[in-house]
C-alpha positions as CSV (number, residue, x, y, z in Angstrom):
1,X,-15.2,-58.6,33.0
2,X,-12.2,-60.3,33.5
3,X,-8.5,-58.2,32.8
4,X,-7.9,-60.0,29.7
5,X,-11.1,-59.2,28.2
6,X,-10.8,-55.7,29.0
7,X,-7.5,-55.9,27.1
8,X,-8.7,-57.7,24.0
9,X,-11.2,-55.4,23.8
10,X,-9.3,-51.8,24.1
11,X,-7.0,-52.9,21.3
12,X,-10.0,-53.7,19.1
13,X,-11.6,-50.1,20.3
14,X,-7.9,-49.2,19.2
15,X,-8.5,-50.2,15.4
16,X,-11.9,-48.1,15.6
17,X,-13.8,-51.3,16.5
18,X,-17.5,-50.1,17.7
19,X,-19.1,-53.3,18.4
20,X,-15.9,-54.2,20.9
21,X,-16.7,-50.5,22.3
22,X,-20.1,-51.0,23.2
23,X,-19.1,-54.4,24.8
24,X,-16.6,-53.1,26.3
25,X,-18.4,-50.3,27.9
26,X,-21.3,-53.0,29.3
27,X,-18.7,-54.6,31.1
28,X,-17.4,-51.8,32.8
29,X,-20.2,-49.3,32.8
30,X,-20.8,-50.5,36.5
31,X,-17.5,-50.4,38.3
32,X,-16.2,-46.9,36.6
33,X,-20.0,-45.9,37.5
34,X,-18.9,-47.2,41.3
35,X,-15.2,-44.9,40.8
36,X,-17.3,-41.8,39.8
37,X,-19.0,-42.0,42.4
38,X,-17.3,-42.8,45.3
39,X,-15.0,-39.7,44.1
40,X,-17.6,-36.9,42.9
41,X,-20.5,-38.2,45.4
42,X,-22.8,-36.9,43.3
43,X,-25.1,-39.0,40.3
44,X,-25.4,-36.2,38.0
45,X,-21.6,-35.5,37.7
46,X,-20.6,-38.9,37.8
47,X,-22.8,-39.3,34.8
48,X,-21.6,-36.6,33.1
49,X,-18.1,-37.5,34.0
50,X,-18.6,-41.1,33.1
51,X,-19.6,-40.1,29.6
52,X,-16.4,-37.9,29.1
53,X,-14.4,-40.8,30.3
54,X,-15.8,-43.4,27.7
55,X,-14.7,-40.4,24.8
56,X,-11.5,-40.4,26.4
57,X,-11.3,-44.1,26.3
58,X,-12.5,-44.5,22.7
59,X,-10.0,-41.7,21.6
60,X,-7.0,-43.5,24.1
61,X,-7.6,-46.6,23.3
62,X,-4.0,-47.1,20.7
63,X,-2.0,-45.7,23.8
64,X,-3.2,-48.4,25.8
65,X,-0.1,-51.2,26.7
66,X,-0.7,-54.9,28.1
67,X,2.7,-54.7,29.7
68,X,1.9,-51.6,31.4
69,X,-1.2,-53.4,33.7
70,X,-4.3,-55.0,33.5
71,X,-7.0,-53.7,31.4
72,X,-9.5,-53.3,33.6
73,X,-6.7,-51.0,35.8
74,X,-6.2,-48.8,32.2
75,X,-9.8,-48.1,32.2
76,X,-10.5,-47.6,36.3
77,X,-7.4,-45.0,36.0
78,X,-9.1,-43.1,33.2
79,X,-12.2,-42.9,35.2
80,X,-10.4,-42.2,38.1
81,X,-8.0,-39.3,37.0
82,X,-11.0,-37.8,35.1
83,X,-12.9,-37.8,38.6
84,X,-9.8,-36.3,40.4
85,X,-9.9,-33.5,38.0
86,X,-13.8,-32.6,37.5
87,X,-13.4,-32.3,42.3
88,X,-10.4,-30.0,41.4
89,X,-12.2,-28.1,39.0
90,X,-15.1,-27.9,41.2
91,X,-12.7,-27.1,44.5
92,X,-11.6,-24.4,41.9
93,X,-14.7,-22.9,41.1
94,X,-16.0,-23.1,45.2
95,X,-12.6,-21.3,46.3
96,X,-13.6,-18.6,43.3
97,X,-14.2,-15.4,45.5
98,X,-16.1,-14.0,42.4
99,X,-15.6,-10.5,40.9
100,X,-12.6,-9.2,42.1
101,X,-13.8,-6.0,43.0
102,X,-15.4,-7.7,46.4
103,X,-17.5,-6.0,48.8
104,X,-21.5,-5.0,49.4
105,X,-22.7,-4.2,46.6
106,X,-24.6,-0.8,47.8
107,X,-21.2,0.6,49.1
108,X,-20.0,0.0,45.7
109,X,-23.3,2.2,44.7
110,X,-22.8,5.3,46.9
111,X,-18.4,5.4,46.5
112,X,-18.2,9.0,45.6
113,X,-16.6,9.6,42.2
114,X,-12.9,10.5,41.5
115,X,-12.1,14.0,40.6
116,X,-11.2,14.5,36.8
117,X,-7.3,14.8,38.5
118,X,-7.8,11.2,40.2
119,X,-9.1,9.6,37.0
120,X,-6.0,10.9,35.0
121,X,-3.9,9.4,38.0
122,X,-5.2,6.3,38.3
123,X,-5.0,5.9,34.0
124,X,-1.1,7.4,34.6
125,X,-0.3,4.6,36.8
126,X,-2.0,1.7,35.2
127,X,-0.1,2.8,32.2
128,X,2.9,1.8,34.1
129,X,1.8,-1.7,34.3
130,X,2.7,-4.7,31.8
131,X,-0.6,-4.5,28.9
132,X,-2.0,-7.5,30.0
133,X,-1.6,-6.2,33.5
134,X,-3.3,-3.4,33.0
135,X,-6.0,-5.0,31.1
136,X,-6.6,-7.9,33.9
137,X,-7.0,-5.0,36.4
138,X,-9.1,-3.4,34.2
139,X,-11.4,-6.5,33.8
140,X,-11.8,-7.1,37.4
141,X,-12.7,-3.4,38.3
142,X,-14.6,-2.3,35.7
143,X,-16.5,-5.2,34.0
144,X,-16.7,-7.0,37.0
145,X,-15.0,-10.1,35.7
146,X,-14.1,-13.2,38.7
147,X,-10.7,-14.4,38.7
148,X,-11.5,-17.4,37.0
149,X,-12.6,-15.4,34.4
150,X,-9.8,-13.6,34.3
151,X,-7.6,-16.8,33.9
152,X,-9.8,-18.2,31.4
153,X,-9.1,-15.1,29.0
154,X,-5.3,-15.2,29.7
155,X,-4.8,-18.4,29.1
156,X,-3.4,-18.9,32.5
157,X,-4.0,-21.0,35.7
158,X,-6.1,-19.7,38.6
159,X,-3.5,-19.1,40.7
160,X,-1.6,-17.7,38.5
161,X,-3.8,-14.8,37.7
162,X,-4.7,-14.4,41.3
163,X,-0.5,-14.0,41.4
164,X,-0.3,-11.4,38.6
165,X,-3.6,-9.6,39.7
166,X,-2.2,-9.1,43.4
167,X,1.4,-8.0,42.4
168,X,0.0,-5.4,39.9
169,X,-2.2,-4.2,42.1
170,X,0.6,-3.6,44.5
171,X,2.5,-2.0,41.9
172,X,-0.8,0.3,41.4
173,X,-1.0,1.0,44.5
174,X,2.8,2.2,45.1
175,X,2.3,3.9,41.9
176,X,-1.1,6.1,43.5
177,X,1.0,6.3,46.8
178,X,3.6,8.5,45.7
């Protein structure tokens, strides 16, 4: 599909054009296919990914400028940041220790249990915490929730909550210390 052609038909996609969608989409199906693929090295995602990209296209399509670059370069660049981001988000999920509270699982079982004294303690000094602290640290100890979890229900990036979770658990653990 030549640039112009690409262009012609993103503005007509732009005005909610369906039959300029589908042709669009058989001209390029192949070579964003080829971009998916070369980035996610992997059919099934690229697929998946490839379909997400022809929404965002569809849904893009008015924001789209001829001055800008080549239509065919608007639609590889779609395809290509939407590739960029599904690898991140996988990277993301790989790097994803888990539950927080790590460690084998049977050592977990056979930890003896606080004294009445401790428990009050331990509830003292997360009350010193900010609430969402205290709730984050809750999550990850006693519900077992991963960090991405964690960031998904705060709203927050991973890294962020990884952050937050490490310096309150520092503060807890000054906190116990004392």
């Amino acid at each position: 599909m030549s640039d112009d052609r690409a262009a012609d038909l993103i503005k007509r996609c732009a005005a909610q054009d369906r039959a300029a969608f589908r042709a669009l989409y058989r001209g390029s199906v192949a070579k964003l296919m080829g971009v998916m693929l070369r980035i996610l090295k992997d059919r099934a995602a690229a697929e998946d990914a490839l379909q997400e990209a022809y929404i965002r296209i569809w849904q893009r399509a008015g924001s789209y400028d001829p001055a800008k670059g080549p239509g065919m370069a608007w639609l590889v660049a779609i395809a290509r940041n939407l590739a960029i981001d599904r690898l991140r988000a996988r990277a993301e999920t790989l790097n994803d220790p888990g539950p927080v509270a790590t460690g084998d699982e049977a050592a977990r079982t056979q930890a003896p249990i606080p004294a009445p004294e401790e428990v009050c303690r331990i509830g003292d000094c997360l009350a010193t915490l900010e609430p969402d602290g205290a709730a984050a640290v809750r999550h990850a100890y006693l519900d077992g929730l991963s960090y991405l979890d964690l960031a998904a229900q705060h709203g927050v990036p991973l890294n962020i909550m990884r952050n937050r979770l490490r310096h309150d658990l520092l503060k807890l653990r000054e906190c116990l210390d004392q």
